[in-house]
Each structure stands twice: as C-alpha cells, then as structure tokens.
VEXDREN-2710 file (C-alpha; in Angstrom, 1 decimal):
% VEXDREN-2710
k/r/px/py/pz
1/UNK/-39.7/13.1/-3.6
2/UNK/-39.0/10.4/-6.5
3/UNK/-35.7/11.6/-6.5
4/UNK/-35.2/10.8/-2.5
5/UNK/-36.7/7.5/-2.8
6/UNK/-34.4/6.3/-5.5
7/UNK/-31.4/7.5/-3.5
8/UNK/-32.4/5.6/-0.4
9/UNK/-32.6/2.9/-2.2
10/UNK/-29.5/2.9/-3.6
11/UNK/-27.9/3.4/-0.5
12/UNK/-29.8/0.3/1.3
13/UNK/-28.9/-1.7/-1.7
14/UNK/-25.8/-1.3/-1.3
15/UNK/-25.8/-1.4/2.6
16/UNK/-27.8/-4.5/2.5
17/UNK/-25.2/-6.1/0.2
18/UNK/-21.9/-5.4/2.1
19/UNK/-19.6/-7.1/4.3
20/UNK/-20.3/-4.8/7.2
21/UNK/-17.5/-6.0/9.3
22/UNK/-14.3/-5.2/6.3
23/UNK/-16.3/-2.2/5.8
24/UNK/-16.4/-0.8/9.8
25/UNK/-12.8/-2.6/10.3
26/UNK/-11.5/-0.4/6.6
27/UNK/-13.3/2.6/7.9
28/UNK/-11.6/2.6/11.8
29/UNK/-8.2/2.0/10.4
30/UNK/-8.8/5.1/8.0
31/UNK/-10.0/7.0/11.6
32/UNK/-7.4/6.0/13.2
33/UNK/-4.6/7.1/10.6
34/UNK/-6.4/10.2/11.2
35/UNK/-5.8/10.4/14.7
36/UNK/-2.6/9.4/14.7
37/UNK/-1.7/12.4/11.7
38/UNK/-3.0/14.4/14.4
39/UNK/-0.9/13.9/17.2
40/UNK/2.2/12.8/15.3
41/UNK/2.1/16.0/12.6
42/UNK/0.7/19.1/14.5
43/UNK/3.7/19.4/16.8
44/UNK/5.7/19.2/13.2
45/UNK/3.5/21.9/11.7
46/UNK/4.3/24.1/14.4
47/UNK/8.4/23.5/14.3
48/UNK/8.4/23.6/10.6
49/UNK/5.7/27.2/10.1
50/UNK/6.7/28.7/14.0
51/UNK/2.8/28.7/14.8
52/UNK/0.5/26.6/15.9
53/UNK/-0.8/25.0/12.9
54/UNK/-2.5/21.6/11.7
55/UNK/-2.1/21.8/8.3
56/UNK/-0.7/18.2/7.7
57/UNK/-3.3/17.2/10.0
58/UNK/-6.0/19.4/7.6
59/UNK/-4.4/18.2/4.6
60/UNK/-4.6/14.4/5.9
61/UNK/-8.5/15.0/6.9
62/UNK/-9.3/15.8/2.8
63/UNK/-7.2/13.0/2.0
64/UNK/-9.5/10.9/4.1
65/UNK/-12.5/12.2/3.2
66/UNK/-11.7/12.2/-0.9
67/UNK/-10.5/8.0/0.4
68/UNK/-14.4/7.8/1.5
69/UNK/-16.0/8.9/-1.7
70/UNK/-13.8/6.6/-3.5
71/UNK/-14.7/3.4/-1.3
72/UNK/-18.2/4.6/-1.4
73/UNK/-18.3/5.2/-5.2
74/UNK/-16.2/1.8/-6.7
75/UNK/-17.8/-0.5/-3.7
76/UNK/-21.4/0.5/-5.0
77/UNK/-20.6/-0.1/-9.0
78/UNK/-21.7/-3.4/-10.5
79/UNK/-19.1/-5.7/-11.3
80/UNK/-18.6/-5.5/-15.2
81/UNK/-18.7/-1.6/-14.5
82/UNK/-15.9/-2.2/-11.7
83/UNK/-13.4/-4.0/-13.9
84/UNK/-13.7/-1.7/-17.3
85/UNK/-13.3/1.2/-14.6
86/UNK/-10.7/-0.7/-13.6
87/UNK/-8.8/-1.2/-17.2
88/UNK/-9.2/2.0/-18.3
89/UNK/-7.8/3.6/-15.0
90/UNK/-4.2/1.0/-15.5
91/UNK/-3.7/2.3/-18.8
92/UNK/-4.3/6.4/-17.2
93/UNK/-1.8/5.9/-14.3
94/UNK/1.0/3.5/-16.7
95/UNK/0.8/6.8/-18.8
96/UNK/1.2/8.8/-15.5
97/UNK/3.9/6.5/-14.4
98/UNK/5.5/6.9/-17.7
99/UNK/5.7/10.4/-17.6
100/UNK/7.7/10.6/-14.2
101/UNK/11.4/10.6/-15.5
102/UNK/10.1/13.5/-17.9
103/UNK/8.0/15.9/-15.8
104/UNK/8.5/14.5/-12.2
105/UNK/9.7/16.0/-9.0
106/UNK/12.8/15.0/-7.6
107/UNK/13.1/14.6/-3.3
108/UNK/16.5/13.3/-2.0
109/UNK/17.4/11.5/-5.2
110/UNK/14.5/9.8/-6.5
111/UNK/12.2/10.9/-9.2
112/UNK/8.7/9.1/-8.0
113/UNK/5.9/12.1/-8.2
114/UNK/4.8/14.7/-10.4
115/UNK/2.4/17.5/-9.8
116/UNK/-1.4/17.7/-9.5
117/UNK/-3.9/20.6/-8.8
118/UNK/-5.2/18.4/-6.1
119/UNK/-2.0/16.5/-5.1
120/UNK/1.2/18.7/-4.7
121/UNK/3.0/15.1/-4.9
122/UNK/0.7/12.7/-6.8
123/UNK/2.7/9.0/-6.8
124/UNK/1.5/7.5/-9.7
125/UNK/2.7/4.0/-8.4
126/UNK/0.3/4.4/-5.1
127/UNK/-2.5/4.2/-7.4
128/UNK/-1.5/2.2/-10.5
129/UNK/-0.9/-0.8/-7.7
130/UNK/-4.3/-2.0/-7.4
131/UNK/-5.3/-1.7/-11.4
132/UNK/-2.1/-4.2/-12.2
133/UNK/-3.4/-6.3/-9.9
134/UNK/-6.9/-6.4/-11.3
135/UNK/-5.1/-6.5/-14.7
136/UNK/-3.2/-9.3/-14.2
137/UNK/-5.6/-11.2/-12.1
138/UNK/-7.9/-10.9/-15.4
139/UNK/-4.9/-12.1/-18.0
140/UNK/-4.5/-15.3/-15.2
141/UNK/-8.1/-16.4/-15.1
142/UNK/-9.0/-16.1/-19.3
143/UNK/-10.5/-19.0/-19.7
144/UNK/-9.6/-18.7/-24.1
145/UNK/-6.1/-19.6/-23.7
146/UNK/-5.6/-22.8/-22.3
147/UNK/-1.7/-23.0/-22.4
148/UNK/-1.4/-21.5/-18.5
149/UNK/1.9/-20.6/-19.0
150/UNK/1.0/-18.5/-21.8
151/UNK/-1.3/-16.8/-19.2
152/UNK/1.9/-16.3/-17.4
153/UNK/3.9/-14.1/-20.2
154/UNK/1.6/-12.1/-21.0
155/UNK/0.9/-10.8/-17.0
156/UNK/4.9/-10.8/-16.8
157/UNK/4.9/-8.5/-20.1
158/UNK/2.4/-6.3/-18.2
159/UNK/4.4/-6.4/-15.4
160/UNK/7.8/-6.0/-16.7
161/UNK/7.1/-1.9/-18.0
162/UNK/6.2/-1.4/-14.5
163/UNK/9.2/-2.8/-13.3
164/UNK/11.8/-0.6/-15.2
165/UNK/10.2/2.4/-14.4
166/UNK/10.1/2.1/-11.1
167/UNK/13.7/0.5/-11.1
168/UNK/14.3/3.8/-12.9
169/UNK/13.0/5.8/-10.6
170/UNK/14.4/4.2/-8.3
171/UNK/11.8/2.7/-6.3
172/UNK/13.3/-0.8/-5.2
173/UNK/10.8/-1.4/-1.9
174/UNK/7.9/-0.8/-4.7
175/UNK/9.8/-2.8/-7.2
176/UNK/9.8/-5.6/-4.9
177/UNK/6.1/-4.9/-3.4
178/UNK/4.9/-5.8/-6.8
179/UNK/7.1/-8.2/-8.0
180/UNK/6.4/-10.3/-4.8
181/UNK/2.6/-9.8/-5.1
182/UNK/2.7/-11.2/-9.2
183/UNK/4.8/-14.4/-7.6
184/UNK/1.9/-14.9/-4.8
185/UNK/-0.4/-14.8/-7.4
186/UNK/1.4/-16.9/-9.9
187/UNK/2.3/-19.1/-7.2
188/UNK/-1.8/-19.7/-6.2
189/UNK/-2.5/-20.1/-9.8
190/UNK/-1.3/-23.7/-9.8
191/UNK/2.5/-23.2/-11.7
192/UNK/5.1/-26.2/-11.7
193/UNK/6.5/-25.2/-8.1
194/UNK/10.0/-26.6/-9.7
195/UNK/10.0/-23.7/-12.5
196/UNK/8.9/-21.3/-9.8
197/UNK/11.6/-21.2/-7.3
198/UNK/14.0/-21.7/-10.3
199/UNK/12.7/-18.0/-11.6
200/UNK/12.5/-16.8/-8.1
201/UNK/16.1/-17.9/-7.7
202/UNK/16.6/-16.3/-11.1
203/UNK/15.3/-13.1/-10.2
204/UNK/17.3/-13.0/-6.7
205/UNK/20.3/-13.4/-8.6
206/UNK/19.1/-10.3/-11.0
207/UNK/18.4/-8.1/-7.7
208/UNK/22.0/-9.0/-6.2
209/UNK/23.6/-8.1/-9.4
210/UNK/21.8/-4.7/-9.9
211/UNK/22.4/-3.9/-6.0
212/UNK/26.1/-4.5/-6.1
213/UNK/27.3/-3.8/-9.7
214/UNK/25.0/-0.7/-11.3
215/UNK/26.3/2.6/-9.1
216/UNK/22.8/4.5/-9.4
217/UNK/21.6/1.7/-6.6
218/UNK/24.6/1.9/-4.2
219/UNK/22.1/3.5/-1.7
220/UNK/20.3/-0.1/-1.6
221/UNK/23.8/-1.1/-0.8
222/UNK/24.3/1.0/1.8
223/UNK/21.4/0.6/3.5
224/UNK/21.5/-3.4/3.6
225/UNK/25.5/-2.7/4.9
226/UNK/24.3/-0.4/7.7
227/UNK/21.3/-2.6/8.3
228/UNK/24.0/-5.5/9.1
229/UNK/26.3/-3.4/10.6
230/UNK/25.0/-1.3/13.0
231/UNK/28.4/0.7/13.2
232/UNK/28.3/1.9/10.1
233/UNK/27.0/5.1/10.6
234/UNK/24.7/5.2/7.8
235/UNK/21.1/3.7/10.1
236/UNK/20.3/7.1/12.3
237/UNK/16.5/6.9/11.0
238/UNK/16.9/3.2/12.0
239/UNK/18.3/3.3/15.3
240/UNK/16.0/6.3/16.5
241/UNK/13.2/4.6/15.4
242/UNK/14.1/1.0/17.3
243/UNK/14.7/3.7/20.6
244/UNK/11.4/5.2/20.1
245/UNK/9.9/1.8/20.4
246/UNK/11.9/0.8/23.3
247/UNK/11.4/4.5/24.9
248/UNK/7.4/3.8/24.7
249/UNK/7.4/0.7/26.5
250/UNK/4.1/-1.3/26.7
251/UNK/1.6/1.7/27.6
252/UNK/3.5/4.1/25.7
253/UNK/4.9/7.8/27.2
254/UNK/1.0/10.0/26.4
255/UNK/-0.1/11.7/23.6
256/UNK/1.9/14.4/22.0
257/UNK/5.2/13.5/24.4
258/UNK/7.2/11.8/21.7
259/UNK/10.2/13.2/19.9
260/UNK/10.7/10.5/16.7
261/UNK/8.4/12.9/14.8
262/UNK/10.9/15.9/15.3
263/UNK/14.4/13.7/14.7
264/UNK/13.5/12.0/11.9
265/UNK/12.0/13.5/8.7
266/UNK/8.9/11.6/7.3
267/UNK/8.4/10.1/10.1
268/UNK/4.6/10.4/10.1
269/UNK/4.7/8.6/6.7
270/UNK/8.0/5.6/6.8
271/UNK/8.0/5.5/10.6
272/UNK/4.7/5.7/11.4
273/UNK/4.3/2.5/13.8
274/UNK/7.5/4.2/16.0
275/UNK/5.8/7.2/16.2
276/UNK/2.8/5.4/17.5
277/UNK/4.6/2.8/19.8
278/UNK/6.5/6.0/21.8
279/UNK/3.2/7.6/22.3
280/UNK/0.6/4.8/22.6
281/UNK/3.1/1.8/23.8
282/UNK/3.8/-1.5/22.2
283/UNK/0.4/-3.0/23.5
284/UNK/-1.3/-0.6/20.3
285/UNK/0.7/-1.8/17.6
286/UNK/-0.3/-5.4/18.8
287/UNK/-3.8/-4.5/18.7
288/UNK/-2.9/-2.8/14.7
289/UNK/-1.3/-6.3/14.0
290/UNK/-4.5/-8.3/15.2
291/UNK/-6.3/-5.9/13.6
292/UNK/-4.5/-5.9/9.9
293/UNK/-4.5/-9.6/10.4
294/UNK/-8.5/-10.0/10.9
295/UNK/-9.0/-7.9/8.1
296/UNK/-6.9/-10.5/6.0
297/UNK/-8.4/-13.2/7.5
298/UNK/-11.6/-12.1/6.7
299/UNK/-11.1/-11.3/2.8
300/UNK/-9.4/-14.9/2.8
301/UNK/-12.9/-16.5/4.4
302/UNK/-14.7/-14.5/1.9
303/UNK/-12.0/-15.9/-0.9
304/UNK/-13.4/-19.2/-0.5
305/UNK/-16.9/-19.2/-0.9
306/UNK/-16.2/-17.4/-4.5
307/UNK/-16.5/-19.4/-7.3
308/UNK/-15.5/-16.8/-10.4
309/UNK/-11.6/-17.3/-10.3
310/UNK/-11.2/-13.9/-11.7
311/UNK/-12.6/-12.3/-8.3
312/UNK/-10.7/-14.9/-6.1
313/UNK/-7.7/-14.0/-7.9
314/UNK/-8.2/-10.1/-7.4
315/UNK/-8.8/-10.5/-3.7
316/UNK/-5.9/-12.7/-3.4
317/UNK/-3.9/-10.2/-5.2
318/UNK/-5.1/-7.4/-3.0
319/UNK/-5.0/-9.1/0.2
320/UNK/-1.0/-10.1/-0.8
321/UNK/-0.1/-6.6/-1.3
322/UNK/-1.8/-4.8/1.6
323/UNK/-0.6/-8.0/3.7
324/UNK/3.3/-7.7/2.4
325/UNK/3.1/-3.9/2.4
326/UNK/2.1/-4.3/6.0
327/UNK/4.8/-6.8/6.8
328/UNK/7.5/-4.6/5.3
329/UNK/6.7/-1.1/6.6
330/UNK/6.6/-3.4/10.0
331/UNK/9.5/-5.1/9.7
332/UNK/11.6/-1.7/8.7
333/UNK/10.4/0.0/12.0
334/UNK/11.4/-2.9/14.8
335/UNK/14.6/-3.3/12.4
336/UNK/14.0/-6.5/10.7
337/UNK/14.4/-5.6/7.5
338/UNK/16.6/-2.4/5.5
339/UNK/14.9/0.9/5.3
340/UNK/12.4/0.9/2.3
341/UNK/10.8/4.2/2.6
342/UNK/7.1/2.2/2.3
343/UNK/3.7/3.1/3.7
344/UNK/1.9/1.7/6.0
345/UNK/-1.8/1.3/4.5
346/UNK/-4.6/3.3/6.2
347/UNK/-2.8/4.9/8.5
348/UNK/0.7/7.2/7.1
349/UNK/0.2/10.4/6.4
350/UNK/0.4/11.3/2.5
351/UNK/-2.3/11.7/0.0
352/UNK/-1.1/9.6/-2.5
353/UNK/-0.8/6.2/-0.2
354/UNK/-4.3/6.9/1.2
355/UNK/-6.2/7.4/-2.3
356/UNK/-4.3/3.7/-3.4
357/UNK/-5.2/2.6/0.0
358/UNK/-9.0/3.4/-1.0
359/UNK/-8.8/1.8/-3.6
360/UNK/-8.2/-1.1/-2.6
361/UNK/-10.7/-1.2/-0.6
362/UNK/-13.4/-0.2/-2.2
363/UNK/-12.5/-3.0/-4.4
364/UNK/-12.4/-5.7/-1.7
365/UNK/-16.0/-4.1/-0.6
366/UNK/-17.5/-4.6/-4.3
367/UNK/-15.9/-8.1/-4.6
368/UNK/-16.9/-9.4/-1.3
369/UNK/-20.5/-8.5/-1.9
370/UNK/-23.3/-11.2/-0.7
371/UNK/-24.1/-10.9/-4.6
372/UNK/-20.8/-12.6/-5.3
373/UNK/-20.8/-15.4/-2.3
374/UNK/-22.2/-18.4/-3.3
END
C-alpha cells in the first residue's frame, strides 16, 4: 500500500509541475503521426507482402509507445540528473555515430544506420541531435571562462567531429540541420554580428566548393540542378509530390484514396506532408503549421521567464532544430527547397526519427517545469 502511495505521488508531482498544454500539444502530434502511418503505410504493406497487413503501421505504434516512456521518463528526472543523463548519452551515440562508416548499412548510397536488436535501422544522428545541443548549450553558458569567444571554439570543436562524419556519410540536409542550429545558438549568445556573417559567408563558400568540386556529392548537385530546372529529368519524387498536393485540393480526396504512397518510395517518412495534403487537403497541413508554430511559440514564452542561461540556451537550441527541421521537410514537399531526404518531427514514420523526436521533448517538458519559471 506504501508502495502505491509513493507512486501516485510521483506521478502528481510531476503532473502538477508540467506545462500541460506542450505536453497535450507533443502528445497529439505523436497521435496523429500515428494515424497518419496508418492510412499512408497499410496500403504499402499490402503492395509490398501481397496481404493485407499493417506491419509498418504495428512497427510505428511501438515506436510510439517506446517515444512515451522516454518523454515520461527524462520529463520526470531532476535537472542535474537530466544533464549528466544527458552527457553521458552524447559521448554513447558520437561512439555510435563513429562506428557507421565501419559496421553501418548502406541504402541507395549512403551509409547513415547500423543495426540494433530493437531497431533494424538505428540512425545514430536522430538521437545524438538533441545531446549536442544540450552539450553545447552547456560549453556557451560556463560561466569559468570569460573570453566568450573561447566559449565559441570549444562548441565548434564539439561540433566539427560531427560534421565530417555526417559529411562522410553523406548526410548534407543533417549536416546543415545542425550546423544552422550551432549558428542560431551562437548567434543568440551575443557574438560580434560582423564576425558572424563573415564565418557564415565563410562556411557558404566551403558548402559551394564541396558541392561542385568533390565527386562523392554530385548527387547534391544534381538535385539543386533539377530543383532549378524542372526539365532535367532528375525531380520525379519532386514533381509527384507537388501533384499530390495540387491533386488534394483544400478538403483533400478521403482517406486511403491517395496514390503518392505507392509512386514514390519513403514516402511515408520524406514526403509525409504530400501524403497527407492528397488525402486530408491543404486546409490540414495549415492546421500542422499553426500547430508546429504554437508549440514554438509556447517554448519561446516559457524561454523568457528563465533565468539559468544554460536552460534558455537548451530550449532555444531545441526549439531551432525542431523549428528548421520543420521548415525544411516543408519546404522540400511544396518544392521550395532541393530534396533533403529529412523528417518531419512527430509525425514520419521510422523509429529512429520518432525516439530523437522524444527526446526532445521530454527535454523541453523537464526544462519548462513551473520549478524552473521564475
């Protein structure tokens, strides 16, 4: 009976202390991915095995429900718990990122996963993402070194082995996920804005170069060229997703009556907002925008009622990357920007995406505690 009480109140504890609104808007997004791997991945199931099966959608339902345990379990720990969690878990998934040229799997080209008993195709970058943040948002906000651009080496030196392996990979839309939420940070953290668009021009010019000049990224190439040119032959994924969108109209065609999921592979995990604009019109992806944005709007609110700079950093940091993330998997799908192959947090299907996804959020959850508002 002792044993009951002490578990209820743990649980109202940490019910009393959490942002209920992130916490049911995190939770319907997750539900909602879930519905949407149903109806955009049975009909796949059933093409690929010749029976009507749900095992993606089976496989995306553990997923979610291992994606609970972990928001549950880091939103509950204490914040000094939290952070050395959080340390010890970087320096796990750099080793697990470290091993992918050696023992990884190789899909159309790129060596990004290895191989799990849980995970057929663990991403080690899916879940390393959120520790580098914390990471770095630690080495900005030491209060022992004074010399701020000190501060800014030695996150750019954590950075940097992150960056040539997934460069190596190659990763570029990751490459750049990360390397444009360590500018957002640096660029919050009060550098000379002069220096800073001087090494953003810098590292533009180091992108171009790489692109056009080293032949194991010509596929970036191509993809910008057929992105600009839209006779080039090389943009099928591209153009079928842009008719999908145009196909679903406003109220979308119904529920199970789209055909992007069966023309384009991965569709339920890189095209997932075309999938969902044939089916459910454009008028649900406007509701996913307002909804995306709320939830950044929110964490931002919460951001400035913080005082510790070390947790206003980490939200900031987490916000940036689930926000650019967003904008990019987005922008790829209405044909803004060049195929990136990225994620849409919450809601594409894959097991990797969804456990970095948790995360994340169970992270935001613990920071934005009424322990930690002032």
């Amino acid at each position: 009976m002792n044993d009951i009480n002490i578990y209820q109140k743990v649980y109202f504890n940490w019910w009393r202390e959490l942002d209920k609104t992130l916490f049911f808007i995190i939770i319907s997004l997750f539900l909602l991915g879930l519905f949407f791997s149903l109806v955009s991945t049975s009909l796949i199931a059933s093409d690929r095995f010749n029976t009507n099966s749900y095992k993606f959608f089976l496989k995306h339902f553990i997923y979610i429900s291992m994606g609970f345990c972990i928001v549950f379990f880091i939103s509950y720990l204490n914040i000094k718990k939290l952070l050395l969690i959080s340390k010890f878990l970087f320096v796990i998934c750099f080793i697990a990122l470290l091993l992918v040229p050696f023992v990884g799997i190789e899909v159309k080209g790129s060596k990004r996963w290895i191989e799990l008993f849980f995970l057929p195709r663990f991403q080690p970058i899916e879940v390393l993402k959120p520790f580098t943040i914390v990471v770095m948002a630690l080495v900005l906000s030491l209060e022992s070194k004074t010399n701020l651009y000190l501060k800014y080496l030695y996150s750019f030196l954590i950075l940097s082995p992150i960056i040539l392996l997934l460069i190596s990979q190659p990763d570029i839309g990751q490459t750049i996920l990360i390397f444009a939420t360590w500018l957002a940070l640096i660029f919050v953290s009060g550098v000379n804005l002069i220096l800073f668009f001087m090494f953003f021009g810098l590292s533009a010019l180091i992108l171009l170069y790489v692109i056009f000049y080293i032949p194991k990224f010509e596929y970036i190439l191509i993809r910008v060229t057929s992105f600009l040119n839209s006779n080039s032959g090389n943009n099928y994924q591209s153009e079928k997703a842009s008719e999908a969108i145009i196909n679903g109209g406003f109220f979308g065609k119904g529920i199970g009556e789209g055909v992007l999921k069966n023309k384009v592979p991965e569709a339920h995990t890189d095209y997932i907002v075309s999938v969902i604009s044939e089916e459910f019109g454009v008028i649900m992806i406007f509701i996913l925008i307002l909804i995306f944005l709320y939830f950044i709007y929110i964490v931002l609110k919460k951001i400035s009622l913080i005082d510790d700079k070390k947790i206003k950093l980490i939200l900031l940091g987490l916000a940036f990357i689930i926000f650019f993330q967003f904008l990019i998997h987005v922008g790829v799908n209405i044909r803004m920007f060049p195929t990136t192959g990225m994620t849409l947090p919450f809601l594409s299907y894959g097991g990797s995406s969804i456990i970095g996804t948790s995360i994340i959020s169970g992270i935001i959850l613990n920071l934005t505690k009424k322990e930690n508002i002032r």
